[in-house]
C-alpha positions in Angstrom: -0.9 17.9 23.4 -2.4 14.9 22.0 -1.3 11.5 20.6 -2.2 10.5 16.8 -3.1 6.7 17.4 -3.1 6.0 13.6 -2.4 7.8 10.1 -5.0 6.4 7.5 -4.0 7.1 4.1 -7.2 7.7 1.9 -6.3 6.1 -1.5 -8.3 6.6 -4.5 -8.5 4.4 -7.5 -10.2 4.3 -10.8 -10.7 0.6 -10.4 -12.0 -0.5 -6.4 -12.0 -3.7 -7.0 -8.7 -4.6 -8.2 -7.1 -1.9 -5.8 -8.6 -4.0 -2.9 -7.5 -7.3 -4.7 -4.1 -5.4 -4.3 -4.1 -4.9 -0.5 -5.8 -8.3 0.2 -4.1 -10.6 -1.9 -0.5 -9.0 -1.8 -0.1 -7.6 1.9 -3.1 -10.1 3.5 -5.1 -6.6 4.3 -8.8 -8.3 5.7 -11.7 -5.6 4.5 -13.2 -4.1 7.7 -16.1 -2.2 5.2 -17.0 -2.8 1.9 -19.8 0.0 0.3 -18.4 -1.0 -3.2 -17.5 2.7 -4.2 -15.5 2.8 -0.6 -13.4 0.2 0.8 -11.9 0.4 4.4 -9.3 -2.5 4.7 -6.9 -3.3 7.9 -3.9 -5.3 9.2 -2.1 -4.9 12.4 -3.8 -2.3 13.6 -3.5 -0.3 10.3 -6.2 1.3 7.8 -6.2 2.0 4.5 -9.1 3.9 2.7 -9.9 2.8 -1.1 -12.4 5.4 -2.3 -13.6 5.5 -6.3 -12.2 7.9 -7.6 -13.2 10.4 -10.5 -11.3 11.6 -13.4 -9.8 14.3 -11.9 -7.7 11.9 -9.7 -5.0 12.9 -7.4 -1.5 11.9 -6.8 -0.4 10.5 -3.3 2.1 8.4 -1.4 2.9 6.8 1.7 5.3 4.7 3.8 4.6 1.1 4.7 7.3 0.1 7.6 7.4 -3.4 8.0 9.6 -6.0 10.0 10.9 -8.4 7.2 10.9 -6.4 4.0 12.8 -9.7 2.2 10.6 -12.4 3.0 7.5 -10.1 2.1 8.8 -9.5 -1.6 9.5 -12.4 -2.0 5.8 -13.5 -1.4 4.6 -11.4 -3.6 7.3 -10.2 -6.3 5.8 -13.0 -8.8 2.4 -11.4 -8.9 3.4 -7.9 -9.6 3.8 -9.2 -14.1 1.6 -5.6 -14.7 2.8 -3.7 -12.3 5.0 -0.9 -11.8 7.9 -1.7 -9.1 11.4 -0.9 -8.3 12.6 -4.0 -6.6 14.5 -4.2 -2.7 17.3 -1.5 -2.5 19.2 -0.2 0.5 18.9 3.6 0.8 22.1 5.9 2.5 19.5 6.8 5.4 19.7 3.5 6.5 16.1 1.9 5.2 15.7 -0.7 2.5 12.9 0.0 0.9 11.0 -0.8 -2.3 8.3 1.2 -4.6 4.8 -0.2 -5.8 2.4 2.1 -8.0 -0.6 0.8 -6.6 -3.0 -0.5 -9.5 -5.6 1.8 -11.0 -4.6 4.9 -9.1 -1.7 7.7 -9.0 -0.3 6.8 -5.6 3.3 5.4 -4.6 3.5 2.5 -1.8 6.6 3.2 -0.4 7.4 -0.4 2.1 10.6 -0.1 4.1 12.9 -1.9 6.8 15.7 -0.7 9.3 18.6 -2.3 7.9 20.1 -4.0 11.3 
């Protein structure tokens, strides 16, 4: 059997730039490669792939677990004026949770807590 270290979700964008602009300025992601057309950005051990993305764009999603879902939006909840969000809810399978459309692409950030 093996052990997966890491799950990298591969996001792609019809904009790089500002979907990179997302992860940095938002979530304090540092870029650990930058080709312009592909962008590989990190924190805490984490990656995320920002590839360009044609028109024939996918749809994706992922879950971002974090350790202080309440303090974090409320760092960033004033920057999100053109973006699509459902605000901090609690969920019946014990997470609170809430939902970014990340700019310029199809894809749902899902960021979540234990509720204690």
């Amino acid at each position: 059997m093996y052990k997966a270290l890491y799950l990298s979700p591969m996001v792609p964008s019809y904009n790089v730039r500002e979907t990179l602009s997302f992860f940095v300025e938002l979530f304090s992601f540092k870029v650990a490669r930058d080709d312009g057309n592909y962008v590989i950005v990190y924190k805490d051990n984490h990656l995320i792939h920002i590839l360009n993305a044609g028109t024939d764009i996918g749809e994706m999603e992922f879950y971002l677990e974090v350790d202080d879902i309440d303090s974090l939006w409320e760092t960033i909840k004033d920057k999100l004026e053109n973006t699509k969000v459902k605000p901090p809810f609690d969920r019946d399978y014990g997470m609170r949770e809430f939902h970014i459309i990340i700019p310029h692409t199809k894809t749902l950030m899902f960021v979540g807590q234990v509720i204690k």
